[in-house]
Structure formats: C-alpha cells, structure tokens
C-alpha positions as CSV (number, residue, x, y, z in Angstrom):
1,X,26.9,-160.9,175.3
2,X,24.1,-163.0,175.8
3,X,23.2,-161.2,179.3
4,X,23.3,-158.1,177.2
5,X,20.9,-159.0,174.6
6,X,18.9,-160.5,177.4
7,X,18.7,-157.7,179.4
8,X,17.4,-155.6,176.7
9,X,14.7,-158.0,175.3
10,X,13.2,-158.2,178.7
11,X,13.2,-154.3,178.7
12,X,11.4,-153.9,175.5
13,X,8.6,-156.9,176.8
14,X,8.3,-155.1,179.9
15,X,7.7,-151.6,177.6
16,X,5.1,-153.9,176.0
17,X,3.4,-155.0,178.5
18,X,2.3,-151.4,179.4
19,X,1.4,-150.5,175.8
20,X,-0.9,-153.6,176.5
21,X,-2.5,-152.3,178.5
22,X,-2.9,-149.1,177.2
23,X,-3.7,-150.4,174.1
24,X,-6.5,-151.8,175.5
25,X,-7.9,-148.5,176.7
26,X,-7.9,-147.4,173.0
27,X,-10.1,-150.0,172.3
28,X,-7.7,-153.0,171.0
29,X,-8.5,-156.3,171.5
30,X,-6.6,-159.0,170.2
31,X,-2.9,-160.1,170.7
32,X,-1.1,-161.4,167.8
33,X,1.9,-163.4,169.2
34,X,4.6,-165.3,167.6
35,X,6.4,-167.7,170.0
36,X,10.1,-168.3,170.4
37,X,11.7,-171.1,172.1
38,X,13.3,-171.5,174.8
39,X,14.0,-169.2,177.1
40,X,12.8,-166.9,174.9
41,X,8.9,-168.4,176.0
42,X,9.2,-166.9,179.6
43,X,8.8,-163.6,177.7
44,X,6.0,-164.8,176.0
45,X,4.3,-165.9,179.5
46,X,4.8,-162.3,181.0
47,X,3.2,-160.9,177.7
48,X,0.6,-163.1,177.8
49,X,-0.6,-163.1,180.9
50,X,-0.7,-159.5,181.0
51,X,-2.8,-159.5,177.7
52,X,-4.9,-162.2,180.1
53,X,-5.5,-159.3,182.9
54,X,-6.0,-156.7,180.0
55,X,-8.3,-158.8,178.4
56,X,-7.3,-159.4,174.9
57,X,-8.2,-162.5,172.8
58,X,-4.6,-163.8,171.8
59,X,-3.2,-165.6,168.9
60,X,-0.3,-167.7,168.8
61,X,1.6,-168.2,166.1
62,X,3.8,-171.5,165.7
63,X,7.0,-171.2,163.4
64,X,8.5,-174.5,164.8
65,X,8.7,-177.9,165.9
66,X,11.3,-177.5,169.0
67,X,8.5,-177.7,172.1
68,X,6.7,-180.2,170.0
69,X,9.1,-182.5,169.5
70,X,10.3,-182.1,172.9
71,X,8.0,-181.5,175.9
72,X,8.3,-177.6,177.2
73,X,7.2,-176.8,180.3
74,X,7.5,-173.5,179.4
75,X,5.4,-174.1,176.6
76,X,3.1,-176.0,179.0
77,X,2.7,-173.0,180.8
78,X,2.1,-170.6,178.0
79,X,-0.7,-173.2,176.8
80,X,-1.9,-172.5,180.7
81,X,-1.5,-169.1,181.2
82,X,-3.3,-168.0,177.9
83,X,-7.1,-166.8,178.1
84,X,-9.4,-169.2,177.6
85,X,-10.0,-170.0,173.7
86,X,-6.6,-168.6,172.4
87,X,-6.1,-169.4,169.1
88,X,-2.9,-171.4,168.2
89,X,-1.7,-170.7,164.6
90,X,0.1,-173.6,163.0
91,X,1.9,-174.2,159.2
92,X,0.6,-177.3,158.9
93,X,-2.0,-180.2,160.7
94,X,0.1,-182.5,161.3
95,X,2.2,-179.7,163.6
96,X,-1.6,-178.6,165.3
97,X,-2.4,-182.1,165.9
98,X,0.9,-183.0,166.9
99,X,1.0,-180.2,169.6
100,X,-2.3,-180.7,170.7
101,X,-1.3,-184.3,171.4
102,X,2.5,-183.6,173.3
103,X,0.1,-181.0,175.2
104,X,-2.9,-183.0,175.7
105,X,-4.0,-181.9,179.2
106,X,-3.1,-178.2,179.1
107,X,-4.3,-178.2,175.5
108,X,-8.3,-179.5,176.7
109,X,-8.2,-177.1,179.7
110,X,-7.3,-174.3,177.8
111,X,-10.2,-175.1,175.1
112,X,-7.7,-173.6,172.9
113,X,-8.8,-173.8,169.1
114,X,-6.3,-174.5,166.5
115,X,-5.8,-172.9,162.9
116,X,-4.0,-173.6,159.9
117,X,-1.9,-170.9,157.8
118,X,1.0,-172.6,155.9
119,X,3.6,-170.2,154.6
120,X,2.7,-171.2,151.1
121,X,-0.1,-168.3,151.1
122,X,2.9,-165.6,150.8
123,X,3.8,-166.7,147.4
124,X,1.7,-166.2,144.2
125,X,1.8,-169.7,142.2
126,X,1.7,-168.1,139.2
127,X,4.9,-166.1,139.9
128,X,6.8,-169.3,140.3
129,X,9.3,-170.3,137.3
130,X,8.5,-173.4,135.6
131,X,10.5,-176.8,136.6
132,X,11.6,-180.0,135.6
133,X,10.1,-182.8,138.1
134,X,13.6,-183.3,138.7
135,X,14.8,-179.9,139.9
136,X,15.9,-179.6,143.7
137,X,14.0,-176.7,145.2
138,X,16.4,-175.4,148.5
139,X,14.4,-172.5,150.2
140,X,15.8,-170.6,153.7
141,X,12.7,-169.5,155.8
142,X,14.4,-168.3,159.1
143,X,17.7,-168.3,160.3
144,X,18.7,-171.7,160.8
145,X,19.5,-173.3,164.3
146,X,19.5,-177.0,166.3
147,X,16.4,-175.8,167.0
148,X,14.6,-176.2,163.5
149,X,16.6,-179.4,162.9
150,X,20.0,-177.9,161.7
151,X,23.6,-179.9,162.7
C-alpha cells in the first residue's frame, strides 16, 4: 500500500539523516542529492536541512520538469532550506534557466549556482550504430509517469 511504502521510505531517510551526521565526523563533506517530486520532496527537505546543520555542501540533481512546469512549494522550500551556494544539477539550460526563472525569489536568496550534465555523457558516440536521417530513435530513461509528460 501506499502508506506502507511510505512508512518505510521515511524510515530509511530518517536512518540517513543520522549517517549524515556521522558521516560528517568522518570527514565527508558534500551531499549528492537527487530530487523526487512530490511528496516524495518533504523527504528531500528533512535530508537537506539536516545536511544544512551538519554542514555539508549539497548537490541537487534535477531529472525532471514536474516542479518546473508547475510551481512547488515544496520545491520552493527545498530551494530555501538548502545551504547557501547549493549546486543544482540540470540536463539541460533551458531546464536551469527555466527553474531559476519559475523560482526567481528563492532562487536569488539562496545564491544557488546552477550546472549542466545532460545524460548524453553516459554514452560513448562511437559505440552508437550507424543511422539513416530517417530512423526514429525511441529511448526509455526512467520509469514513465504524468509526471514526465506521460498520458
């Protein structure tokens, strides 16, 4: 059930929350964070702002267009509750300017900095098979969902 798998996601970030922190006594100090949607970016705010108290530098990573196509206040609040100069990862410029734009206030106070990594750096050009200009190319990156765009 959806309670279920709820229940035991917000075990595991609490569990991570304390390796945060004792992480950080061993000397780490950057978070590497992927963000979800949805409810799913509550989590992230506990994570981060525990990484905030610890200390860390963070990095976001952006896999999506949900919260920038549609205002998230619980994006918003991510954006706020980061440390100061988070990186925010994105797969393309349009999507880093387009965020910093839907998030223009938070974005400023934050001086967050933004960074481009398409996905296109996992794959070895040369390894691709030759094509016609004509050829339809379908790739799957994630699970589909409404989400990413999906009916």
């Amino acid at each position: 059930s959806t309670a279920a798998k709820m229940l035991v996601r917000t075990a595991r970030s609490l569990s991570a929350c304390l390796k945060i922190f004792t992480w950080r006594q061993s000397g780490a100090s950057i978070l590497y964070l992927p963000t979800d949607s949805n409810s799913g970016l509550y989590i992230n705010i506990l994570i981060t702002l525990c990484a905030r108290w610890a200390g860390y530098g963070v990095y976001f990573h952006h896999h999506n267009f949900s919260y920038i196509d549609r205002h998230s206040p619980a994006m918003e609040r991510l954006i706020r509750s980061a440390p100061r100069g988070a990186v925010h990862i994105f797969l393309c410029e349009e999507m880093g300017k387009r965020f910093a734009a839907r998030y223009g206030t938070a974005w400023e106070t934050a001086k967050a900095a933004a960074f481009v990594l398409p996905n296109g750096f996992m794959v070895d050009e040369h390894s691709l098979a030759p094509r016609d200009a004509g050829d339809l190319i379908i790739g799957q990156l994630s699970n589909l969902s409404q989400e990413k765009g999906a009916l």
